[in-house]
N, CA, C and O of each residue as an XYZ file, in Angstrom:
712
protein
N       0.845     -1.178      0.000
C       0.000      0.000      0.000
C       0.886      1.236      0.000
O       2.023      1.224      0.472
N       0.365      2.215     -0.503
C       1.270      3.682     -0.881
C       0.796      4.131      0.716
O       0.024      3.579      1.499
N       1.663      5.463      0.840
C       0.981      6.396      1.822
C       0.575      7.843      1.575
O       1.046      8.947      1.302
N      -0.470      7.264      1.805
C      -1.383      8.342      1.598
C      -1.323      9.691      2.475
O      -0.675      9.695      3.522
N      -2.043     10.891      2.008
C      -2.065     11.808      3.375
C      -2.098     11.349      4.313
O      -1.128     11.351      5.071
N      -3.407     10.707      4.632
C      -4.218     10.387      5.881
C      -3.501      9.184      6.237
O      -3.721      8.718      7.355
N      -2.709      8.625      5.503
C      -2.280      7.163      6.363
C      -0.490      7.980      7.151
O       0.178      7.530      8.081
N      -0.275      9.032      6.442
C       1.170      9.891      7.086
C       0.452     10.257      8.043
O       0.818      9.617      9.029
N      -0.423     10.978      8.313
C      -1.293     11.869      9.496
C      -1.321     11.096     10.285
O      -0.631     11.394     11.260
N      -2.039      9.777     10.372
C      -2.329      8.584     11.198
C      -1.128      7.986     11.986
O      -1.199      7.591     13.150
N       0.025      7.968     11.176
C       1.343      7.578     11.275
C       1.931      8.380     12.922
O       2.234      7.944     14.033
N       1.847     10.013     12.146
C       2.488     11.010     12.836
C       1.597     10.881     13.952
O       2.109     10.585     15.032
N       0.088     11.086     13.875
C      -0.799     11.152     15.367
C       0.026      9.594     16.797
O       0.578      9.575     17.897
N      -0.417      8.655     15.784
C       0.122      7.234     16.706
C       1.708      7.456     17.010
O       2.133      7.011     18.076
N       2.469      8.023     16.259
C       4.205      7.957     16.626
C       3.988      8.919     17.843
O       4.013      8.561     19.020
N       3.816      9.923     17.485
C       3.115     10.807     18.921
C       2.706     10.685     20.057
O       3.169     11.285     21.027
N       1.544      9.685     20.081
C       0.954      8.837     21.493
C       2.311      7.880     22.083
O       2.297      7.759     23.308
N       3.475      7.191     21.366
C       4.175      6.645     21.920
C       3.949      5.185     21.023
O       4.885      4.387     20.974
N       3.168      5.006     20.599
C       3.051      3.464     20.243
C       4.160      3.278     19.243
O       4.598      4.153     18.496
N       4.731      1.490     19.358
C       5.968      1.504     18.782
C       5.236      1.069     17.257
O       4.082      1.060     16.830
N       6.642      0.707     16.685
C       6.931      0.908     15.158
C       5.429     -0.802     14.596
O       4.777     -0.860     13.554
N       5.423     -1.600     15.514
C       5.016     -2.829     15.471
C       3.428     -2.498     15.678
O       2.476     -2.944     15.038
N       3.440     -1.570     16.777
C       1.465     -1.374     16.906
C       0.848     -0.586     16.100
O      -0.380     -0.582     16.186
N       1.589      0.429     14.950
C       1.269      1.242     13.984
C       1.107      0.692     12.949
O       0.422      1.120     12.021
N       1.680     -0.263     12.976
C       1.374     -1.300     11.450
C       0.598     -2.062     11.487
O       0.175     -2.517     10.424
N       0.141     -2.472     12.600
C      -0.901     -3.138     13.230
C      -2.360     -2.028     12.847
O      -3.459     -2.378     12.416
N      -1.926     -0.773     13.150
C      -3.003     -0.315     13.271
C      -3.506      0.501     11.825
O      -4.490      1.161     11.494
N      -2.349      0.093     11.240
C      -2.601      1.254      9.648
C      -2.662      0.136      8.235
O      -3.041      0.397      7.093
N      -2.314     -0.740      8.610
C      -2.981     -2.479      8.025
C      -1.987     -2.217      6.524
O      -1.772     -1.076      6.116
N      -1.529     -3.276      5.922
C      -1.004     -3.666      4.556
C       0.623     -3.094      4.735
O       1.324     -3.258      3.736
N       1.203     -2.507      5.800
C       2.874     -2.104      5.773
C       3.223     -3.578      7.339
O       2.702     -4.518      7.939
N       4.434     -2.772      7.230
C       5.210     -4.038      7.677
C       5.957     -2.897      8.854
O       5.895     -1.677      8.705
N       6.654     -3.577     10.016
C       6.853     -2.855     11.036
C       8.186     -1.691     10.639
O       8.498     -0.542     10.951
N       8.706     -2.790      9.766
C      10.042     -1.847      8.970
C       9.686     -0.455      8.277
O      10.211      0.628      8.536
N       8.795     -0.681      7.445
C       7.979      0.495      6.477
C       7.785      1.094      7.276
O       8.089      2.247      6.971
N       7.150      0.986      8.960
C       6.938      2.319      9.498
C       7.986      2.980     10.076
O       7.802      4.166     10.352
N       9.286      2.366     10.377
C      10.131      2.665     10.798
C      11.178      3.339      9.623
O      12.216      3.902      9.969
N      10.751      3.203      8.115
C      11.671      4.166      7.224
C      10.959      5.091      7.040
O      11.550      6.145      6.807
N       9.516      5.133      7.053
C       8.712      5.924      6.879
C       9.016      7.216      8.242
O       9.112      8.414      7.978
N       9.101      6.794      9.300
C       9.340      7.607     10.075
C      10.776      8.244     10.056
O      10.656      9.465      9.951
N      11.695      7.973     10.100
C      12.843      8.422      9.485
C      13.119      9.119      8.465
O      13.979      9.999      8.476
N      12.462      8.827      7.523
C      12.676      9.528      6.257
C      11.719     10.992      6.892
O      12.501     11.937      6.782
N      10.572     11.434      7.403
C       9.494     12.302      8.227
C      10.425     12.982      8.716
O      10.432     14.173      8.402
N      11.454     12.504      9.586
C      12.426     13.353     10.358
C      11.376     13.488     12.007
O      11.229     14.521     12.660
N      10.773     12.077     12.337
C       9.706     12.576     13.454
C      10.721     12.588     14.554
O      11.828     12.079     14.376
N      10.448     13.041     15.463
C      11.292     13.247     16.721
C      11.361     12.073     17.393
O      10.545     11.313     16.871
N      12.099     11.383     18.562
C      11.779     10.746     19.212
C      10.091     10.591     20.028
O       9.708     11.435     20.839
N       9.605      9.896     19.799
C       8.263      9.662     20.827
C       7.949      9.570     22.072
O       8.479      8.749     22.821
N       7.294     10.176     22.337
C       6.768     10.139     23.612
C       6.740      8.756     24.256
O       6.406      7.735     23.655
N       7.229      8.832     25.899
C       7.210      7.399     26.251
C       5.586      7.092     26.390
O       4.713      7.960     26.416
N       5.396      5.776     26.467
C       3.924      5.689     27.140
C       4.201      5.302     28.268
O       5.340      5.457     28.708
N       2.941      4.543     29.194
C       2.972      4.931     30.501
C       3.402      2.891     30.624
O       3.936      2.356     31.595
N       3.058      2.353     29.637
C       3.754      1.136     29.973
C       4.738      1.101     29.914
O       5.230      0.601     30.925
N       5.557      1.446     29.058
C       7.323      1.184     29.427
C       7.849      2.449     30.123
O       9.028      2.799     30.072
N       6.853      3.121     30.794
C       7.800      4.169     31.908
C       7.313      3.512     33.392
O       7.568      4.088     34.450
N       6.680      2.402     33.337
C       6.523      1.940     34.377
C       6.819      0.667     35.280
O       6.373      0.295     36.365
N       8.014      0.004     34.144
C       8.668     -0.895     34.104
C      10.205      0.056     34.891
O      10.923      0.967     34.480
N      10.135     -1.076     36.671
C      11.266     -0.971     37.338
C      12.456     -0.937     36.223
O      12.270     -1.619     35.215
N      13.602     -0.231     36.328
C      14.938     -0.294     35.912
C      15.749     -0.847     36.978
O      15.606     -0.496     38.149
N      16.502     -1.609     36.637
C      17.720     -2.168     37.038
C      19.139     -1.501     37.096
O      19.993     -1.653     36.222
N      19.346     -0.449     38.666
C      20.472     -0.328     39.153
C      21.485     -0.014     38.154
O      21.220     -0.676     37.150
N      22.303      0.546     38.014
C      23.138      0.242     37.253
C      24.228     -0.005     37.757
O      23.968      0.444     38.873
N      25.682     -0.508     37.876
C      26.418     -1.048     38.824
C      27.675     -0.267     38.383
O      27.606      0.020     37.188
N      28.649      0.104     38.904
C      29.815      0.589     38.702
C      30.735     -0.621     37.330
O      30.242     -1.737     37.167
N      31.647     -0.329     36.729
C      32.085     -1.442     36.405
C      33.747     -1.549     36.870
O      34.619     -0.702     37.061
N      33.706     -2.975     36.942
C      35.035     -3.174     37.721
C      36.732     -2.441     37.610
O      37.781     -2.728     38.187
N      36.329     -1.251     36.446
C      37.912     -0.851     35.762
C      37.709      0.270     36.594
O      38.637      0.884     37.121
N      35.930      0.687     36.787
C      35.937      2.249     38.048
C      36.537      2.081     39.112
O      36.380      3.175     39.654
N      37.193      1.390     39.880
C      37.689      1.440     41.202
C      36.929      0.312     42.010
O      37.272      0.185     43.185
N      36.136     -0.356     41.622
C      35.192     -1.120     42.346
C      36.156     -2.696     42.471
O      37.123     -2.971     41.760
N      35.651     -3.457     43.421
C      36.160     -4.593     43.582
C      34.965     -5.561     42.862
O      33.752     -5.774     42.886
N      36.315     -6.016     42.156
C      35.621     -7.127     41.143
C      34.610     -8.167     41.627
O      34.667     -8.525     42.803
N      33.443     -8.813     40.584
C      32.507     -9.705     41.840
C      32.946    -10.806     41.699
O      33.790    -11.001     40.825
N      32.554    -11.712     42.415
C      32.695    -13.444     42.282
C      32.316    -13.674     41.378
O      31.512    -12.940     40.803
N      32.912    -15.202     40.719
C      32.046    -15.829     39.268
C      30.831    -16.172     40.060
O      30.595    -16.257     41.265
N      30.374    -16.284     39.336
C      28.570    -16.269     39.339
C      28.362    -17.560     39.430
O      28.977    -18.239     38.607
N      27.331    -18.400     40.566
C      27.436    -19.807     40.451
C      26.545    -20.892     39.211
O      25.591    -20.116     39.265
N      26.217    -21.622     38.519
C      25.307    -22.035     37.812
C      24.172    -21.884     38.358
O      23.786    -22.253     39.467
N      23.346    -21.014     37.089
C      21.865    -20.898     37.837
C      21.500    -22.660     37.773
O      21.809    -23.496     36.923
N      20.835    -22.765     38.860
C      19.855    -24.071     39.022
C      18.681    -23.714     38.332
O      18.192    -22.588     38.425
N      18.108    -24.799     37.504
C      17.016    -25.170     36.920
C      15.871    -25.793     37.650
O      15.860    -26.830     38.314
N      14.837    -24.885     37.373
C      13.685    -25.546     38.222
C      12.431    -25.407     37.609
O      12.291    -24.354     36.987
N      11.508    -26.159     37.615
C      10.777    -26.701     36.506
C      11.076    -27.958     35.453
O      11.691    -29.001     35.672
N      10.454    -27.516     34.289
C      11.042    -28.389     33.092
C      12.048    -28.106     33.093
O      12.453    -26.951     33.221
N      12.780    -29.187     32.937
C      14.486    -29.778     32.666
C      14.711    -30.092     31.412
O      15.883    -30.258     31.076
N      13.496    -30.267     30.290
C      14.327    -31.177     29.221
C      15.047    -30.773     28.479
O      15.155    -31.344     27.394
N      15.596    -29.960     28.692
C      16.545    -29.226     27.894
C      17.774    -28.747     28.783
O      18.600    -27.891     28.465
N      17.710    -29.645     30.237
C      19.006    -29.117     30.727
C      20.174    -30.168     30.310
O      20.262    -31.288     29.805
N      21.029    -29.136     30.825
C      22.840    -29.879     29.897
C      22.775    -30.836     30.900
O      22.358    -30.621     32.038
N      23.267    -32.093     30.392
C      23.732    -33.290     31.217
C      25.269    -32.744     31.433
O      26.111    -32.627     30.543
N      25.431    -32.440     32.816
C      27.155    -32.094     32.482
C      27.583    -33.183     33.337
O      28.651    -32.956     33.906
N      26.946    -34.512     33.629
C      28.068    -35.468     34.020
C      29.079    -36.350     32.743
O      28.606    -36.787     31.694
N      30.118    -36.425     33.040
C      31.449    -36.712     32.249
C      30.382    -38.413     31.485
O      29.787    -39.354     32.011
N      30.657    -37.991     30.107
C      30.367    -39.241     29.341
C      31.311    -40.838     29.682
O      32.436    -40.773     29.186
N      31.199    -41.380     29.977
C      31.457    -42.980     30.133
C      33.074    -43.199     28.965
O      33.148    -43.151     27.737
N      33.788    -43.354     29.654
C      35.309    -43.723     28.371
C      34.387    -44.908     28.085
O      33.432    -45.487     28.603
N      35.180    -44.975     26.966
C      34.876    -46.201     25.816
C      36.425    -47.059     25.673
O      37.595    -46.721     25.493
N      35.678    -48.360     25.866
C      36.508    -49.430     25.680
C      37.121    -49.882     24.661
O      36.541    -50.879     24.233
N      38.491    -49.472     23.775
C      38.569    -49.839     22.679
C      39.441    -50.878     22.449
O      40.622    -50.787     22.784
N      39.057    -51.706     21.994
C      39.691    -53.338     22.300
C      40.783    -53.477     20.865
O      40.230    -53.758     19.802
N      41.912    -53.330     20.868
C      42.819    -53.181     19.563
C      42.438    -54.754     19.118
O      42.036    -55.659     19.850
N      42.704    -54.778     17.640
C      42.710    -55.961     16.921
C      44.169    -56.498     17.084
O      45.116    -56.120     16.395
N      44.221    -57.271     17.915
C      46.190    -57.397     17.522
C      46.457    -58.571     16.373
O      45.872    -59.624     16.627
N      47.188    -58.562     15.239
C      46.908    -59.268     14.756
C      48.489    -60.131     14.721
O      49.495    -59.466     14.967
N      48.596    -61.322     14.468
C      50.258    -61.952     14.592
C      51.026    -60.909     14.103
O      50.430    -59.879     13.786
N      52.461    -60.977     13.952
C      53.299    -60.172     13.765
C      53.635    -60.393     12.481
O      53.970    -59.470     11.738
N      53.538    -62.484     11.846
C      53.670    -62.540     10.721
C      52.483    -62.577      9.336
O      52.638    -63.025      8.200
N      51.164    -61.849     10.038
C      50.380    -61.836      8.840
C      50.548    -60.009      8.550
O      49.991    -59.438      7.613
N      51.309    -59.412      9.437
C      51.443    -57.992      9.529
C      53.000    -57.590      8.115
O      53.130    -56.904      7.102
N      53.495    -58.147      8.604
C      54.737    -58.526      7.700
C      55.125    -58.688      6.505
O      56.331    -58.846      6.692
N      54.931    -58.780      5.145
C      55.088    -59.364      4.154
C      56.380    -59.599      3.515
O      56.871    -58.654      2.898
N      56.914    -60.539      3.557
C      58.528    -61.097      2.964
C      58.866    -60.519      1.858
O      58.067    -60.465      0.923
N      59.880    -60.088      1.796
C      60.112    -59.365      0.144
C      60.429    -60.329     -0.974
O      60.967    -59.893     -1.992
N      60.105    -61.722     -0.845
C      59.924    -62.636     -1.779
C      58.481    -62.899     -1.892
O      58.184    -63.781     -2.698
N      57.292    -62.186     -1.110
C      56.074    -63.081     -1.417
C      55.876    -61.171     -2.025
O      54.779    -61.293     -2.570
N      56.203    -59.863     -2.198
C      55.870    -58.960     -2.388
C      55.404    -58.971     -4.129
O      56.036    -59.642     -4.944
N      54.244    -58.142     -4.498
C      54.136    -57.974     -5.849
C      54.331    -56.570     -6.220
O      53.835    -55.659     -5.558
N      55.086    -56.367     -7.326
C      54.456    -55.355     -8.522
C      52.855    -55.141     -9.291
O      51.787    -55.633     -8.929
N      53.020    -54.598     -9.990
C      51.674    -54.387    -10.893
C      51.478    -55.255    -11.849
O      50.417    -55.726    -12.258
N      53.362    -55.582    -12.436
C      53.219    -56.380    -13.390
C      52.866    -58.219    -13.312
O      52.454    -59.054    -14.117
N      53.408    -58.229    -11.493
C      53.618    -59.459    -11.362
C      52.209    -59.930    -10.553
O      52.291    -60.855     -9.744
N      51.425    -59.526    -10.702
C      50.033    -59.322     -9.893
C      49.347    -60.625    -10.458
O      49.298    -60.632    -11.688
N      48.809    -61.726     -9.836
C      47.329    -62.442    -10.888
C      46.680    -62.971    -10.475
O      47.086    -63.049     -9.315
N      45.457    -63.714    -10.569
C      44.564    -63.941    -10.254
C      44.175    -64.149     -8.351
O      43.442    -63.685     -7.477
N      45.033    -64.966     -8.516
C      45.161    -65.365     -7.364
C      46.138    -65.140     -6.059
O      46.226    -65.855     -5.061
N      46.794    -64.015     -6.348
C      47.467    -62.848     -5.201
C      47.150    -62.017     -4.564
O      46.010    -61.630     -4.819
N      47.820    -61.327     -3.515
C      46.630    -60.639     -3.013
C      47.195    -59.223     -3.415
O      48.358    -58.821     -3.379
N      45.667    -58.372     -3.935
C      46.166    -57.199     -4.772
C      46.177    -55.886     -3.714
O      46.118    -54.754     -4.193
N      46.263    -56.101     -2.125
C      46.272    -54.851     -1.310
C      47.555    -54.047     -1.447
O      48.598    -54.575     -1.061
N      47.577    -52.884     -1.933
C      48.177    -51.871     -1.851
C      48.936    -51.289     -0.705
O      48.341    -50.794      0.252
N      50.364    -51.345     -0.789
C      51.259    -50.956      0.665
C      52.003    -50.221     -0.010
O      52.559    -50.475     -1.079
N      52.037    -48.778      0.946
C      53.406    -47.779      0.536
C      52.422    -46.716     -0.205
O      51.202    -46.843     -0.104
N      53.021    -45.642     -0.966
C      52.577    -44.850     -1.193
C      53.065    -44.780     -3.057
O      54.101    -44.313     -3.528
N      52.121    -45.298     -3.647
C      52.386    -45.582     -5.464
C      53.635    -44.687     -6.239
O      54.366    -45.018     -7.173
N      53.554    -43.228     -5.335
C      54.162    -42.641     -6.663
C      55.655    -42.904     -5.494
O      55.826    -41.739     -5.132
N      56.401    -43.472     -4.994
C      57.802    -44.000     -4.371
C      58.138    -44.933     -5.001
O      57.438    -45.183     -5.982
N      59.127    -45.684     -4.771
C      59.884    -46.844     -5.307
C      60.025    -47.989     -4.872
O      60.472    -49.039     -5.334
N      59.375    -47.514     -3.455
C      59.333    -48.962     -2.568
C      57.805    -49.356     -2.386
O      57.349    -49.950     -1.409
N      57.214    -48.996     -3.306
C      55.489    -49.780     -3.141
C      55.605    -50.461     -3.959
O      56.273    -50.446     -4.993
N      54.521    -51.528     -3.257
C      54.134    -52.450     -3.740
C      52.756    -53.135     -3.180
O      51.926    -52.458     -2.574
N      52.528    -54.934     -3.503
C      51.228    -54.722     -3.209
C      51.526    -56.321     -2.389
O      52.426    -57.106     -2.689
N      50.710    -56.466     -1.529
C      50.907    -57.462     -0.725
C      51.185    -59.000     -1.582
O      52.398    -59.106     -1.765
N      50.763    -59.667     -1.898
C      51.272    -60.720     -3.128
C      51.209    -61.793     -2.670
O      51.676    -62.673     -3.394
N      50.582    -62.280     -1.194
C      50.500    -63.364     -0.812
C      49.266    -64.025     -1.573
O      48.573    -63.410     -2.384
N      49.100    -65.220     -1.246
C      48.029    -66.295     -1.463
C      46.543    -65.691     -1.378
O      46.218    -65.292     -0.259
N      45.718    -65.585     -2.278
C      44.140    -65.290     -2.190
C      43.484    -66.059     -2.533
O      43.612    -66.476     -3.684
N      42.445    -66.603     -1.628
C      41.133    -67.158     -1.619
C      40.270    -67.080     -3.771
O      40.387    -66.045     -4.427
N      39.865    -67.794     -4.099
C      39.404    -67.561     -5.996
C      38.013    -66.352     -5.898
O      36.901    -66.866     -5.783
N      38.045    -65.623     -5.919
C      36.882    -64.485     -6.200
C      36.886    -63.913     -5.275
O      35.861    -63.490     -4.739
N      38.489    -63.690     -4.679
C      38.564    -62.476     -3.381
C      39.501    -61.632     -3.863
O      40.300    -62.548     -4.058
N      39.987    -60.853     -4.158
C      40.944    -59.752     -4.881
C      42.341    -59.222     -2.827
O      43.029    -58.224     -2.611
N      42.125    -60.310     -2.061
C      43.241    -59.845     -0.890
C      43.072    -61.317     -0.354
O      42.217    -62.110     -0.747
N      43.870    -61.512      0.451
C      44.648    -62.474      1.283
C      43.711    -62.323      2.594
O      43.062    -61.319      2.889
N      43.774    -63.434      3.256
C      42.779    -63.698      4.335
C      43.018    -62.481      5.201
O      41.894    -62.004      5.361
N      44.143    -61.520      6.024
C      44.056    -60.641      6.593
C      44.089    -59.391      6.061
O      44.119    -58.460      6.866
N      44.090    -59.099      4.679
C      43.485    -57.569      4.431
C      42.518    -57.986      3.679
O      42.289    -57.276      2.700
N      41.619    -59.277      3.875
C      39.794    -59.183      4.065
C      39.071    -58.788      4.660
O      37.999    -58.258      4.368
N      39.759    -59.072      6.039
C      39.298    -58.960      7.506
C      39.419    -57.549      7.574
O      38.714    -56.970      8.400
N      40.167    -56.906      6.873
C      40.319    -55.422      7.108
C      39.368    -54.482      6.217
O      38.997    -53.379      6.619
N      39.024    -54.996      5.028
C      38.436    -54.383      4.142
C      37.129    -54.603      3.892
O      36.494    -53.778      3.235
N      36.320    -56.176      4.562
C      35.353    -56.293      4.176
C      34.840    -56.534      6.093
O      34.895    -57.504      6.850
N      34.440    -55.316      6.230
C      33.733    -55.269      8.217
C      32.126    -55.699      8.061
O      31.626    -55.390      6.979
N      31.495    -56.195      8.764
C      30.056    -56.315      8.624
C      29.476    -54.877      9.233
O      29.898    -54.369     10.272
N      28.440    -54.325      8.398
C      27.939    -53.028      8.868
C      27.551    -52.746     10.278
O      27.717    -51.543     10.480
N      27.134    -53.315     11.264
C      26.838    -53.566     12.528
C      28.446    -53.864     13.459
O      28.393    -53.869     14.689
N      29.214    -53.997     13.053
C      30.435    -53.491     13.614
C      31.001    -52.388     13.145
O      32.002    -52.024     13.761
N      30.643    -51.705     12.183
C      31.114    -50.479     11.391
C      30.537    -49.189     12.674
O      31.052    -48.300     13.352
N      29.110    -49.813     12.441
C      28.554    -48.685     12.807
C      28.871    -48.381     14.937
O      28.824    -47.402     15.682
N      29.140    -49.718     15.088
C      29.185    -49.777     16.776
C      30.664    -48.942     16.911
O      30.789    -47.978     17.666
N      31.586    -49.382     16.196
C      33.114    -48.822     16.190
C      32.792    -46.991     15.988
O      33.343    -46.244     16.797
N      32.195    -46.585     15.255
C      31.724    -45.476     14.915
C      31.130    -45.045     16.504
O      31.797    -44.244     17.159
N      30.006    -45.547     17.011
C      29.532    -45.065     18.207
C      30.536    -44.917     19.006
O      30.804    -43.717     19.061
N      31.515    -45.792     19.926
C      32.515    -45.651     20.553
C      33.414    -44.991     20.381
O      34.014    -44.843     21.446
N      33.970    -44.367     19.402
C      34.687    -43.312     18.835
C      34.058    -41.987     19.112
O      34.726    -40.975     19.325
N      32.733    -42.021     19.101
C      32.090    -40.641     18.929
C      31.742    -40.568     20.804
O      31.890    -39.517     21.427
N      31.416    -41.483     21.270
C      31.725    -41.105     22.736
C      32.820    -41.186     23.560
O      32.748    -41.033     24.780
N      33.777    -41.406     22.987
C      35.003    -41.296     23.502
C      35.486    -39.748     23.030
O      36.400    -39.370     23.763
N      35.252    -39.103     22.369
C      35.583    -38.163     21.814
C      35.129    -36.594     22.950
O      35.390    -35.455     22.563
C-alpha cells in the first residue's frame, strides 16, 4: 500500500501517542513494522513520547564497572534449573569407551620381500592390497596367497570387508570417547 495523506497523518498522530513501530502497522494495516520505521525516518519525526507502559517498568540499578575502582565480583554460580528440565545440559562426564585393539600376529602384519608384488607381477590369485605410497619406489602390493573371487589375502579381508553392525558400533565408541 502507498501512503497516503491520511495514512502519514495517522502515522504522525500514533508515533506521537508513543506506540511503537510494530502497533502502527498493526493499526494502519497492509505495511510491515520496517515500512513504518523508514517511513518515520525519512518524516524526520522526533523521538516519541514514552507511554505509561514502558515508563513503568522498574529499571535495574546500574552497577559501577570493575575498571571504576570497584572490587571485582565473584564468578557467578550455575543458575539451578527448576521446573522443566528437558533441555538441561547433562554435564556429568560421558562414560570412556573401551577400545579393544585388533592385535593381529606379527607374521600376517609382515610381508617377505619374496612373497611382495608389482603391478606387473600381480594375478589372479594374489593378493592385490596396496602398501606404501604408489608414486615411491618402494610400493608395492601385498602378493600373498588369495582365496578364488577375493581380490586380498585372508588378513586384508578382515580389514576391508567389516560387517555393517560393527562399522557402525566402532563409529559409536569413537564418537563417545571423543
Amino acid at each position: 500500500m502507498s501512503w497516503t495523506n491520511e495514512r502519514v497523518e495517522l502515522l504522525k498522530k500514533l508515533w506521537s501517542e508513543g506506540l511503537s513501530a510494530s502497533q502502527i502497522a498493526g493499526e494502519l494495516g497492509g505495511v510491515t513494522r520496517n515500512a513504518v520505521i523508514g517511513k518515520v525516518h525519512r518524516l524526520g519525526l522526533s523521538g516519541r513520547a514514552k507511554t505509561s507502559s514502558s515508563s513503568s517498568k522498574p529499571r535495574r540499578p546500574r552497577t559501577a564497572s570493575p575498571s571504576a575502582g570497584t572490587a571485582p565480583k565473584k564468578p557467578a554460580q550455575q543458575p539451578q534449573t527448576i521446573g522443566a528440565t528437558a533441555l538441561k545440559m547433562d554435564t556429568s562426564p560421558a562414560p570412556a569407551a573401551e577400545i579393544k585393539p585388533n592385535l593381529e600376529p606379527l607374521h600376517e602384519l609382515v610381508v617377505p620381500i619374496s612373497q611382495r608384488a608389482t603391478i606387473l607381477t600381480l594375478t589372479e590369485r594374489t593378493c592385490k592390497w596396496p602398501i606404501g605410497d604408489p608414486a615411491t619406489d618402494d610400493f608395492y602390493f601385498c602378493g600373498r596367497q588369495s582365496d578364488a573371487g577375493v581380490p586380498y589375502c585372508a588378513h586384508h579381508c578382515r580389514i576391508a570387508y567389516q560387517p555393517v553392525a560393527d562399522r557402525r558400533r566402532e563409529r559409536k565408541t569413537v564418537a563417545q570417547a571423543s
